[in-house]
C-alpha positions in Angstrom: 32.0 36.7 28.8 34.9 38.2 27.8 37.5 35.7 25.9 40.1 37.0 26.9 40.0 36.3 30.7 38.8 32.8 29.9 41.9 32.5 27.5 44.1 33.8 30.6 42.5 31.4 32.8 42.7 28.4 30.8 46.3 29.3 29.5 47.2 29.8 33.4 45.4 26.0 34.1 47.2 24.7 31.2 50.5 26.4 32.2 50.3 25.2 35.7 49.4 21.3 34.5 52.7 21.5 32.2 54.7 22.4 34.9 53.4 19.7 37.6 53.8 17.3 34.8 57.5 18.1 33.7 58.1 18.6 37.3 57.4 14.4 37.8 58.8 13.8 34.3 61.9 15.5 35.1 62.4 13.8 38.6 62.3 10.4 37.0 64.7 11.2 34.7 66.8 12.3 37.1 66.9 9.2 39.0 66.9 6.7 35.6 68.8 2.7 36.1 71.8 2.2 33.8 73.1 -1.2 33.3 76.2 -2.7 31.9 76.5 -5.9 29.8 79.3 -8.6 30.7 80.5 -11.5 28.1 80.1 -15.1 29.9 82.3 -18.2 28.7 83.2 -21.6 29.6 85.5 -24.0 28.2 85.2 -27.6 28.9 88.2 -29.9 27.6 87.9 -33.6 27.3 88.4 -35.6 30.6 91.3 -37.0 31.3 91.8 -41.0 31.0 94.0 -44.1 31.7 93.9 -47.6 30.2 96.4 -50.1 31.3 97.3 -51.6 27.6 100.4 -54.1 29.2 100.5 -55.9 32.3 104.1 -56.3 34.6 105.3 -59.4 34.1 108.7 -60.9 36.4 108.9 -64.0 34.5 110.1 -67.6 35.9 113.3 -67.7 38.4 115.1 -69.5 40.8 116.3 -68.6 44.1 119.8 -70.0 45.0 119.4 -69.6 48.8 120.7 -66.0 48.9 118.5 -63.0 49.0 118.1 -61.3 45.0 116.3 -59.1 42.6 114.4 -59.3 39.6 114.1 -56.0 37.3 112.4 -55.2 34.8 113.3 -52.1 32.8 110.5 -49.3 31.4 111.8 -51.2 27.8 110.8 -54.5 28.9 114.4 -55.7 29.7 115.2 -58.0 32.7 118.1 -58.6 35.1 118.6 -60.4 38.0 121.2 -60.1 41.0 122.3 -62.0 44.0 120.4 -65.0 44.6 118.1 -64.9 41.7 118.8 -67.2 38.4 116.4 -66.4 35.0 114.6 -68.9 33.8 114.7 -68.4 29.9 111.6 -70.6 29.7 107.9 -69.3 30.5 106.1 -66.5 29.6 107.0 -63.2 27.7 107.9 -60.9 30.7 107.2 -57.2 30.2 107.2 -53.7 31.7 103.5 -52.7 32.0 101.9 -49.8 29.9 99.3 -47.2 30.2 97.9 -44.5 27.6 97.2 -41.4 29.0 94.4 -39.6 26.7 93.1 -35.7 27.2 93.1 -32.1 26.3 95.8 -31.4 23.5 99.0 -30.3 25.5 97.7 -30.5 29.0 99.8 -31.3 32.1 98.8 -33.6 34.5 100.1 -35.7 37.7 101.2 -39.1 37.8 100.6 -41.6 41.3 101.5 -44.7 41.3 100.5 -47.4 44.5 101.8 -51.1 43.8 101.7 -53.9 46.0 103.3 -56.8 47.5 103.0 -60.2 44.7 101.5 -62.7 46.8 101.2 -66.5 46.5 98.3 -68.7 47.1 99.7 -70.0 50.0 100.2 -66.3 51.5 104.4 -66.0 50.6 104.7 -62.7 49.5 107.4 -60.3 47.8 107.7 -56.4 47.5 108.7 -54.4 44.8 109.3 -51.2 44.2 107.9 -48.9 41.0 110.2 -48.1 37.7 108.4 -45.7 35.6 109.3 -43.5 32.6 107.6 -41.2 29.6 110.0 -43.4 27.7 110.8 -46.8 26.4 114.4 -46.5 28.5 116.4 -48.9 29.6 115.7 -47.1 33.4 116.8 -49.7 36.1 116.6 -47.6 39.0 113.7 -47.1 41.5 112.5 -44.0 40.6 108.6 -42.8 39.5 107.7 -39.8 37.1 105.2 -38.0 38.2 104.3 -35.4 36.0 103.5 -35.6 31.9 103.0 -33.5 29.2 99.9 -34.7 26.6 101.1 -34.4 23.2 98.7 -32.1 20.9 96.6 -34.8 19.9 96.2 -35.4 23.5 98.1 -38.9 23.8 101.0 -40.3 26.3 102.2 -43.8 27.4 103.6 -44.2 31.0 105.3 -47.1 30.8 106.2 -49.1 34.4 109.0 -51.5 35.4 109.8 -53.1 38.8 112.2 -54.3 41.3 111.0 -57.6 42.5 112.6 -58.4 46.2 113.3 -62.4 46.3 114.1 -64.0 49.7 116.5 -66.3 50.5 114.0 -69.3 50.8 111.3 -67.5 48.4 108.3 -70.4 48.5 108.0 -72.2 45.0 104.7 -71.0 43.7 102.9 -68.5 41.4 102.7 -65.2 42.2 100.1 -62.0 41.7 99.1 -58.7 42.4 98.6 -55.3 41.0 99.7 -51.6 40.7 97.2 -48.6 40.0 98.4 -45.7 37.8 96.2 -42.7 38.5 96.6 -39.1 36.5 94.8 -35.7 36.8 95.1 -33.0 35.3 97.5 -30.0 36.8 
């Protein structure tokens, strides 16, 4: 058999193989996936918190048949109009305090819901909410209601009230609450 033709053959089979096969090597190149990378991150900061450290405390007064107040200032001071004579006896009174805590320099919303003091026997008085970043001598109703954390994360809210005394204010002692709540901006 002559070589030659069975070189020409085979280099004609070998030839046609290489194409087919770059042929479906090429087509798959042509249609290769790309794909992109994207950086993921997440910052969690500390929660944010409240403790009441002081309680609001009115003290001991009188009511001399006329309608009155009773305030206490943000810096703990107290005053009295109308009606209303301070007792000097009794216990310490005091503008309540909380501590904020959270994130380093984070804002955050103040609320502030108080209720009516209320006797055993059901009398009850209203009051109305002092509050301040500050120990100031603030006398006026009037709430903050935004803060500032320091960059340790700290702030005290401190809270005074007006105390509404009636004219024939029942003898008696006198409770009830007020709920500071914060979260963050």
């Amino acid at each position: 058999m002559n070589t030659s033709i069975l070189f020409n053959k085979s280099f004609r089979f070998a030839a046609l193989a290489s194409v087919v096969a770059l042929g479906a090597f090429g087509a798959s190149n042509s249609f290769a996936a790309d794909s992109a990378t994207a950086n993921s991150t997440a910052d969690v900061i500390t929660p944010i918190a409240i403790d009441s450290v002081n309680d609001l405390a009115f003290g001991r007064f009188v009511v001399n048949g006329a309608i009155g107040t009773v305030t206490i200032a943000t810096d703990s001071s107290r005053s009295a109009t109308e009606g209303v004579v301070l007792s000097s006896t009794g216990p310490t009174t005091s503008a309540a305090t909380f501590e904020v805590t959270g994130g380093g320099s984070a804002t955050y919303s103040i609320g502030l819901t108080n209720t009516t003091l209320t006797s055993t026997g059901g009398a009850a008085m209203p009051w109305d909410t002092i509050s301040s970043l500050e120990t100031s001598n603030s006398t006026t109703a009037a709430d903050v209601t935004s803060g500032t954390l320091t960059t340790e994360g700290k702030q005290t809210i401190h809270l005074g009230g007006i105390l509404s005394v009636g004219a024939t204010q029942i003898a008696g002692t006198y409770e009830g609450t007020v709920t500071a709540t914060v979260e963050y901006n």
